[in-house]
Each structure stands twice: as C-alpha cells, then as structure tokens.
N, C-alpha and C positions, 0 to 999 in steps of 0.2 A: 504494500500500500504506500509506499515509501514515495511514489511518484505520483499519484495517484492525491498524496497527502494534501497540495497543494488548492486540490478542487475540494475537500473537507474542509478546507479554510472558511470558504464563501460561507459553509451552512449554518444557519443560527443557533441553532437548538438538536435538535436529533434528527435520524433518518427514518422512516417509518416500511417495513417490509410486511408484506400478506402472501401467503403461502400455504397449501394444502401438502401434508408429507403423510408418508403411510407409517403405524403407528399402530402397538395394541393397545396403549392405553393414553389417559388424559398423563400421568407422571413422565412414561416415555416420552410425548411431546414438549413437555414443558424443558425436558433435558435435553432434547435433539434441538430444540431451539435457539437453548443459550449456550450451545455449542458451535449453533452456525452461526451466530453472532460474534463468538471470538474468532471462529474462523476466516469470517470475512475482515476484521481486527479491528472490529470495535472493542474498547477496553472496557467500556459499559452501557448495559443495554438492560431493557423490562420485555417482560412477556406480559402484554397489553388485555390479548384473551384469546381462548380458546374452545376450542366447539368439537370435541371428539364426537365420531359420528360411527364407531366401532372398529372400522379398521384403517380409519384416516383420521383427521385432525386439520380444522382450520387454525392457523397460526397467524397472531397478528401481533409484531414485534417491535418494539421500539429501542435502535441501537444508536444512544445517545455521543453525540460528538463534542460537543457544548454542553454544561450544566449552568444554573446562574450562580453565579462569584467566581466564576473560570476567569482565566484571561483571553480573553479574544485576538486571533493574529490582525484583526484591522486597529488594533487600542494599542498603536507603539509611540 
C-alpha cells in the first residue's frame, strides 16, 4: 500500500467496503472480515453489520484511515 499511500491521504474519515463471503457462521464472518481489512492494510477498521443468511454473510465494513485527533497529511 506503500504507493498507493498517497491517494489515502485525500480521504477524511474511513473507507466503507460491502461484500457477500461464504461462511458457516455469523462468528466466522465477523473474523474473515477483520482479516480482510488488515489484509488490504488498514491498521483499523469496525465490522459495521452483518446478515448471515446460512451459508453466506453480508459484510458491511468500515476500514478507518483517519480517526478525529489524528493528524491529517493536509495540516502541515
């Protein structure tokens, strides 16, 4: 993400991901979740909500780039 880094700068607050993964339960989801969120290398992120449907799961994630009292790269 390293180059990438630079276009995280622009964002204000968080990035918001929705996404249907296969799953047998609402626990499995909630773990596959904030696994694909470090994955993609958010340092932190919320699991917003979830809808298991038996053998899937709607995922709706919120991988936080900015917090408020962070420093922002535009406040130099």
């Amino acid at each position: 993400m390293a180059e990438s880094a630079s276009i995280f700068n622009r964002v204000v607050d968080a990035v918001d991901i929705e996404t249907t993964i296969l799953c047998s339960s609402e626990a499995e989801a909630k773990g596959i979740g904030l696994e694909m969120l470090k994955a993609l290398g958010f340092k932190d992120g919320d699991i917003v909500s979830v809808e298991f449907t038996g053998m899937s799961a709607r995922l709706r994630l919120r991988g936080n780039v900015f917090k408020p009292g962070d420093k922002y790269q535009w406040e130099k």
